[in-house]
C-alpha positions as CSV (number, residue, x, y, z in Angstrom):
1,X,-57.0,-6.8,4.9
2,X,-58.6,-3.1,6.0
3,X,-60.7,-3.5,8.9
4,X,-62.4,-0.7,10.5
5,X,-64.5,-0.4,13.2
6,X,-64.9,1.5,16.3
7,X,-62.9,1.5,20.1
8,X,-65.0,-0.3,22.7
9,X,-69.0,-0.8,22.0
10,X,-70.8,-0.4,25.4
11,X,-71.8,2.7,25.5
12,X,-75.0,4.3,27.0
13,X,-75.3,7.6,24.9
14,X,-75.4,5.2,21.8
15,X,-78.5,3.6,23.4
16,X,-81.6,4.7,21.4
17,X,-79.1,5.9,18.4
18,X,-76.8,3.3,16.8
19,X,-77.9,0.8,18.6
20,X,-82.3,0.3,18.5
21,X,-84.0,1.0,21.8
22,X,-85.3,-2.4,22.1
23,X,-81.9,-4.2,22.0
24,X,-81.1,-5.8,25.0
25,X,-77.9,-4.2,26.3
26,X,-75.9,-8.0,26.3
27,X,-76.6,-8.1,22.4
28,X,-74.8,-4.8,21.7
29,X,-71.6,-6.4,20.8
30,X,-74.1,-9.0,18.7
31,X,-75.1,-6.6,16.7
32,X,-71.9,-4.2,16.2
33,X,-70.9,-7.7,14.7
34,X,-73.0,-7.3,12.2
35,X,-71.7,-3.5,10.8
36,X,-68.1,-4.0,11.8
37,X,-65.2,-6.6,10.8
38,X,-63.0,-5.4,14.1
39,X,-63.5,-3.8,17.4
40,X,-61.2,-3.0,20.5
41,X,-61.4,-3.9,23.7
42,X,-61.1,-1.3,25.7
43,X,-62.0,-3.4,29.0
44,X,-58.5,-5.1,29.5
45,X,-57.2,-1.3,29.9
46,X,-59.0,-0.9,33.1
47,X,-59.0,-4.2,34.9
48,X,-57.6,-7.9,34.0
49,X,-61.2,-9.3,32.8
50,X,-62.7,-12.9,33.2
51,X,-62.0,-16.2,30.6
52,X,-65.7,-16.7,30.1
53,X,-66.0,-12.9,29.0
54,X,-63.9,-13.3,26.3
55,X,-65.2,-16.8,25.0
56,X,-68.4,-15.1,25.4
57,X,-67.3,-12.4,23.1
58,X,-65.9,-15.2,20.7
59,X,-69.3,-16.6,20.4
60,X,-71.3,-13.3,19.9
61,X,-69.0,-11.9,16.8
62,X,-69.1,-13.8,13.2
63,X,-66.7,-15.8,11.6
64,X,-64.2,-13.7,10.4
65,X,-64.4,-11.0,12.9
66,X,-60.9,-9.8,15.1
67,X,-60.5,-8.1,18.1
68,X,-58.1,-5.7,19.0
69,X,-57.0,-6.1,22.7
70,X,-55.8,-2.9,24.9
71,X,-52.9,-4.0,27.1
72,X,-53.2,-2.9,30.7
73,X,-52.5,0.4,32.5
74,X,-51.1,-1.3,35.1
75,X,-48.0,-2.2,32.6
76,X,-48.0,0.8,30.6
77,X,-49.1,3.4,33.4
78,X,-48.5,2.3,36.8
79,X,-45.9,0.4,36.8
80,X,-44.0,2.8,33.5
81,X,-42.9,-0.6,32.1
82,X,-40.5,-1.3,34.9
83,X,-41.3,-4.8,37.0
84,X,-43.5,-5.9,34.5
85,X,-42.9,-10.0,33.9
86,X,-45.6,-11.6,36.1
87,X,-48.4,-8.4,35.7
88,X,-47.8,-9.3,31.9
89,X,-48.0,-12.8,32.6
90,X,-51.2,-12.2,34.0
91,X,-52.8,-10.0,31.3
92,X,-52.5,-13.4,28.5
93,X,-53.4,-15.4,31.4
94,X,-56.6,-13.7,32.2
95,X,-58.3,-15.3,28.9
96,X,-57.4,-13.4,25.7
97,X,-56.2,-16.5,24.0
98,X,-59.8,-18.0,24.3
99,X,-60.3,-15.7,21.3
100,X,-58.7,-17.8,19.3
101,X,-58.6,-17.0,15.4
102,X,-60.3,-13.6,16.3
103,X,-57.2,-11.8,18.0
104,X,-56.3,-9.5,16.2
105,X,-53.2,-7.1,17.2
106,X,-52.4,-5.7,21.0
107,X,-52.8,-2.3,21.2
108,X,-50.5,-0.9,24.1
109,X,-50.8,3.1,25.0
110,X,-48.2,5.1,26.8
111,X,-49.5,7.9,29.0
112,X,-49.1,11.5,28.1
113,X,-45.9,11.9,30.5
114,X,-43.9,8.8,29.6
115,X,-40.8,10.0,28.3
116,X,-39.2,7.6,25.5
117,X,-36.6,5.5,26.9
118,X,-35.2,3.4,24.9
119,X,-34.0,1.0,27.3
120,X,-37.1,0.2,28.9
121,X,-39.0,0.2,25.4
122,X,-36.2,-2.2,24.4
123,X,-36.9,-4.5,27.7
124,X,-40.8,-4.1,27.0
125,X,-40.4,-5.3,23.4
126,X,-38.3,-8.4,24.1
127,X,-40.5,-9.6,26.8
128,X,-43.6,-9.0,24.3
129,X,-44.7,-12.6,22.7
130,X,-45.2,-12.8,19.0
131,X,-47.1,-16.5,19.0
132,X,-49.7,-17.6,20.5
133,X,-47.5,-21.0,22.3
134,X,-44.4,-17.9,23.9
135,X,-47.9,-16.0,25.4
136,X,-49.2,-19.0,26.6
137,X,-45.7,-20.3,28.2
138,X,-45.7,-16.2,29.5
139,X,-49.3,-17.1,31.0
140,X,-48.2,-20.0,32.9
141,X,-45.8,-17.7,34.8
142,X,-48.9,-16.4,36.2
143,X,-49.0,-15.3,40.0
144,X,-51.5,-16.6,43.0
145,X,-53.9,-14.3,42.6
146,X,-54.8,-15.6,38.8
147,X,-56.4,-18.7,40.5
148,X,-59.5,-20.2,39.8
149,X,-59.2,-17.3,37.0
150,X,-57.4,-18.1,34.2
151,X,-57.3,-19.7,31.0
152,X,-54.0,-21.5,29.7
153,X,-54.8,-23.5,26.6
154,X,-54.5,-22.2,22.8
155,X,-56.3,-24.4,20.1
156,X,-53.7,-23.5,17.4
157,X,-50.0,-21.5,17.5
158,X,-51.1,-18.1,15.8
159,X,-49.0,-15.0,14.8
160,X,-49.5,-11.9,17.5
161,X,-48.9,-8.7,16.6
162,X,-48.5,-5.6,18.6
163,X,-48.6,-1.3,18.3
164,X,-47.8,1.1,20.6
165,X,-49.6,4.8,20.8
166,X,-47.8,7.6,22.0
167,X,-48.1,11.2,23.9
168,X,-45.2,12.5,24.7
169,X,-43.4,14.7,22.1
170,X,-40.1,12.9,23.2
171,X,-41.2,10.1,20.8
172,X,-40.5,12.0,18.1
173,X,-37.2,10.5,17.4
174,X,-35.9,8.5,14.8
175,X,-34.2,6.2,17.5
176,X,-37.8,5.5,18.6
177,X,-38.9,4.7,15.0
178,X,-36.0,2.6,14.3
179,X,-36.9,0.7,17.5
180,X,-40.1,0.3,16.2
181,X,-38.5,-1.4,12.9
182,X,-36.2,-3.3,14.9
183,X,-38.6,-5.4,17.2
184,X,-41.3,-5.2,14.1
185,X,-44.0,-3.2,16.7
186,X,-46.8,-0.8,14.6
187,X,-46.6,2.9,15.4
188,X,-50.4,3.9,15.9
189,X,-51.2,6.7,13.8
190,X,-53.3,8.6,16.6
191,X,-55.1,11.8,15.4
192,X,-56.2,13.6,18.6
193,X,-57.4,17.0,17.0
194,X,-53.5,18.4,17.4
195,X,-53.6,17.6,21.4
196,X,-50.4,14.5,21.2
197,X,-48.6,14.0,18.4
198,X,-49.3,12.5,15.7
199,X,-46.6,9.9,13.5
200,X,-47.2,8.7,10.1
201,X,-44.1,6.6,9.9
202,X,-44.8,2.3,8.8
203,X,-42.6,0.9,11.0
204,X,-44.2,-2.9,10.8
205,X,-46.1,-4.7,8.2
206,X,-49.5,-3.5,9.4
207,X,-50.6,0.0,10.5
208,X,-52.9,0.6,13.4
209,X,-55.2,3.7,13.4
210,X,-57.1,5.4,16.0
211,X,-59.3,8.4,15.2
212,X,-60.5,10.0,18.1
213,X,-61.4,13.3,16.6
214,X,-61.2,15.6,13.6
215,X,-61.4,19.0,15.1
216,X,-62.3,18.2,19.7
217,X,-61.1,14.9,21.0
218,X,-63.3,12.1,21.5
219,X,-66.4,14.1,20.2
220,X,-66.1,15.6,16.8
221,X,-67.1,13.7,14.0
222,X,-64.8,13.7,10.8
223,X,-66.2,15.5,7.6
224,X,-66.5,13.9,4.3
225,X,-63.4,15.5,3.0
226,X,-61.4,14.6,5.9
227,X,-62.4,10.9,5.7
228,X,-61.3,11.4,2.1
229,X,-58.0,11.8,2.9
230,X,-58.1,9.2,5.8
231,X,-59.1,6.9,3.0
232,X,-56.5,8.0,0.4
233,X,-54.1,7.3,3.1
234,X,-55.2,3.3,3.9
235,X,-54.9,2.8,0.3
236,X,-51.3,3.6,0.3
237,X,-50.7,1.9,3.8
238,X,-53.1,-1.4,2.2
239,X,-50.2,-1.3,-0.3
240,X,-47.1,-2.5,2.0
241,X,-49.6,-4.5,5.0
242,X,-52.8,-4.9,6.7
243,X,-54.7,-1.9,8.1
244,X,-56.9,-1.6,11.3
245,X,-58.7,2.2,12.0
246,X,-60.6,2.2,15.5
247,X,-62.9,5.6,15.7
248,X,-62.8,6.7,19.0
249,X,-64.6,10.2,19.3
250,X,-67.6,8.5,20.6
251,X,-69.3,11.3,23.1
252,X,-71.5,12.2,20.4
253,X,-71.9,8.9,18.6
254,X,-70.0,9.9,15.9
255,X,-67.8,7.0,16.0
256,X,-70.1,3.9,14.6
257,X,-71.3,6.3,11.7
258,X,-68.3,7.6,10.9
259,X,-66.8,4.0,10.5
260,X,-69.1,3.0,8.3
261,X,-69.0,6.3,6.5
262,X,-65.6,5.4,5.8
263,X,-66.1,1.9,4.6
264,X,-68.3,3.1,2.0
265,X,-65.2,5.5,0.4
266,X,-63.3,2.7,0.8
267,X,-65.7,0.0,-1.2
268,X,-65.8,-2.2,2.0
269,X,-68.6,-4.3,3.2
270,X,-68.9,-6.6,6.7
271,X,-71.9,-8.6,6.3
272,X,-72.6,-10.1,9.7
273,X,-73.5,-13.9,8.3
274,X,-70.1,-14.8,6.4
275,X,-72.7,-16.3,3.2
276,X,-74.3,-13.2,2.7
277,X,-72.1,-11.6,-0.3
278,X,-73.1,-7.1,1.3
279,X,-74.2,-5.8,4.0
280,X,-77.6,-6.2,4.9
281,X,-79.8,-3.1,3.9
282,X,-80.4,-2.0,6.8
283,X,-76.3,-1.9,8.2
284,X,-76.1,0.4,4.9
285,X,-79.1,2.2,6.1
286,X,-77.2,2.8,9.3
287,X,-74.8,5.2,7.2
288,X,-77.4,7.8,7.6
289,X,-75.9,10.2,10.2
290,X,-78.6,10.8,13.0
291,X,-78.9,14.3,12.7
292,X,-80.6,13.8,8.9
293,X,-83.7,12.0,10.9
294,X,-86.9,14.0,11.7
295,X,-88.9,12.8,14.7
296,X,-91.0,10.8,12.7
297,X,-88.4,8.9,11.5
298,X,-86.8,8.0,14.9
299,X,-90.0,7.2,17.0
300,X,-90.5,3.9,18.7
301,X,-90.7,1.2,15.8
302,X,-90.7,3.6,12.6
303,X,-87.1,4.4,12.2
304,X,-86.5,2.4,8.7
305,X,-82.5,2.1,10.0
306,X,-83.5,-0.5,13.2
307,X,-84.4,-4.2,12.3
308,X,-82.3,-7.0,13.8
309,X,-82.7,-10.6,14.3
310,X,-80.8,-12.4,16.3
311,X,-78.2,-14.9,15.0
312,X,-78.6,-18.7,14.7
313,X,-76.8,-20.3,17.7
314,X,-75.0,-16.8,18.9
315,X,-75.3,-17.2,22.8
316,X,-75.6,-13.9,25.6
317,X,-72.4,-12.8,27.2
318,X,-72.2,-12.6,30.5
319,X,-74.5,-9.7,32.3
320,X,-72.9,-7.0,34.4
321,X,-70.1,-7.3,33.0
322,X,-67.2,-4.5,32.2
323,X,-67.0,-5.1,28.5
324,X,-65.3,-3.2,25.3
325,X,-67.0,0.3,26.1
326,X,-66.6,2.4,28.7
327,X,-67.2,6.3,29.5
328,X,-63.9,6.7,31.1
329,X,-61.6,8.7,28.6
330,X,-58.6,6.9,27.6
């Protein structure tokens, strides 16, 4: 498979632009369901979130559909990887596995300043489950504070996969790659407009990819020539695994529309109801960058791109809660 789709999904600058101005705010993962195959959660990063979130999220996102889960900070940037057995217990108790057939691959990111040590990587790695039944059996290591808060069933013992993005120029080491190889853990190819650096090497049998800008970080968008040559490179990867791309330079809303942009180069379509054989007309509408509308074309009700009906049986998740998207940079 080659699923692309966009880091996180909540937003407020997308308000009024990818998403219509008369969607409610709980239906904006709903409707990113309909124009994507895969999104990541961006939510686990900050804070250990809630069972009924993610069965919430479940229900809201087709048949089909994966998510991508960001491992906590707390693991990868407080605590530097050391002491980490019950926080990561915690983490798959919190209620990722209520995802079920949509978890997709973990996505755990050093900080900038984490050296590579091998040693601790190597600790990290083992301790790392790669089904469904060793992340439950991690879960149920859980500490006191999980309580009332946690989820520890699995309806089915699934493969788990896992990536790691880097920062540090340390990591540029073939010990770290054959590390990698070793433990069968995806090296994110990260392109952060030259700021961290940035690894082509296959090191599983899948290949994770975050775009978070062509030319600034987080806010350029990526040109048709450069999604050209993202798009010559998933072909190659598609040839030895799966591939997942995450677009992450979302401060100027580039990221849903360059996603999309780069399905189309790629001949891919996500229709939101698993029957329907193409995207809707209106998701290939949504290719249209924002800048090519006049006024006209984007006031209240005219704008040819917005027209969305809500799902048979899709349910609301929760309100207020701290969901996929989020301003803070990661």
């Amino acid at each position: 498979m080659i699923r692309i789709g966009i880091s996180g999904w909540r937003y407020a600058p997308w308000r009024g632009v990818f998403y219509p101005e008369d969607l409610a705010q709980r239906r904006e993962l709903e409707y990113c369901g309909t124009h994507f195959s895969t999104v990541e959660i961006n939510g686990s990063f900050y804070s250990l979130q809630r069972p009924e979130y993610y069965e919430a999220w479940y229900r809201d996102t087709p048949p089909g559909f994966v998510f991508a889960v960001k491992g906590s900070r707390y693991i990868t940037h407080m605590l530097r990887l050391t002491s980490i057995e019950k926080p990561l217990a915690n983490f798959y108790a919190s209620g990722i596995l209520a995802l079920k057939d949509k978890l997709g691959p973990f996505l755990w990111q050093f900080p900038e300043m984490f050296h590579f040590k091998p040693e601790r990587l190597e600790a990290f790695f083992r301790l790392l489950p790669r089904t469904t039944k060793q992340a439950l059996a991690l879960a149920r290591k859980r500490d006191a504070r999980m309580t009332g808060r946690a989820r520890l069933a699995i309806d089915a013992n699934r493969r788990l996969r896992h990536a790691v993005e880097v920062r540090h120029p340390s990591f540029i080491d073939d010990a770290f790659i054959s590390l990698l190889k070793k433990h069968r853990i995806g090296l994110v190819v990260a392109d952060t407009a030259g700021r961290w650096p940035k690894l082509f090497e296959v090191t599983a049998d899948f290949v994770y990819v975050r775009l978070h800008g062509d030319k600034v970080i987080y806010t350029s968008g990526y040109t048709s020539r450069a999604l050209d040559e993202w798009a010559a490179r998933i072909r190659a990867w598609h040839r030895q695994g799966d591939v997942y791309v995450y677009f992450d330079n979302d401060v100027k809303v580039r990221a849903p529309y360059d996603a999309q942009a780069l399905m189309r180069k790629l001949g891919l379509c996500w229709p939101g109801d698993a029957d329907m054989p193409r995207l809707p007309a209106v998701a290939r509408r949504v290719l249209r960058s924002p800048e090519s509308l006049g006024p006209r074309a984007r006031a209240s009700g005219a704008d040819p791109r917005w027209s969305f009906k809500r799902r048979a049986g899709a349910t609301r998740p929760p309100s207020g809660t701290r969901t996929g998207g989020t301003p803070v940079r990661r």
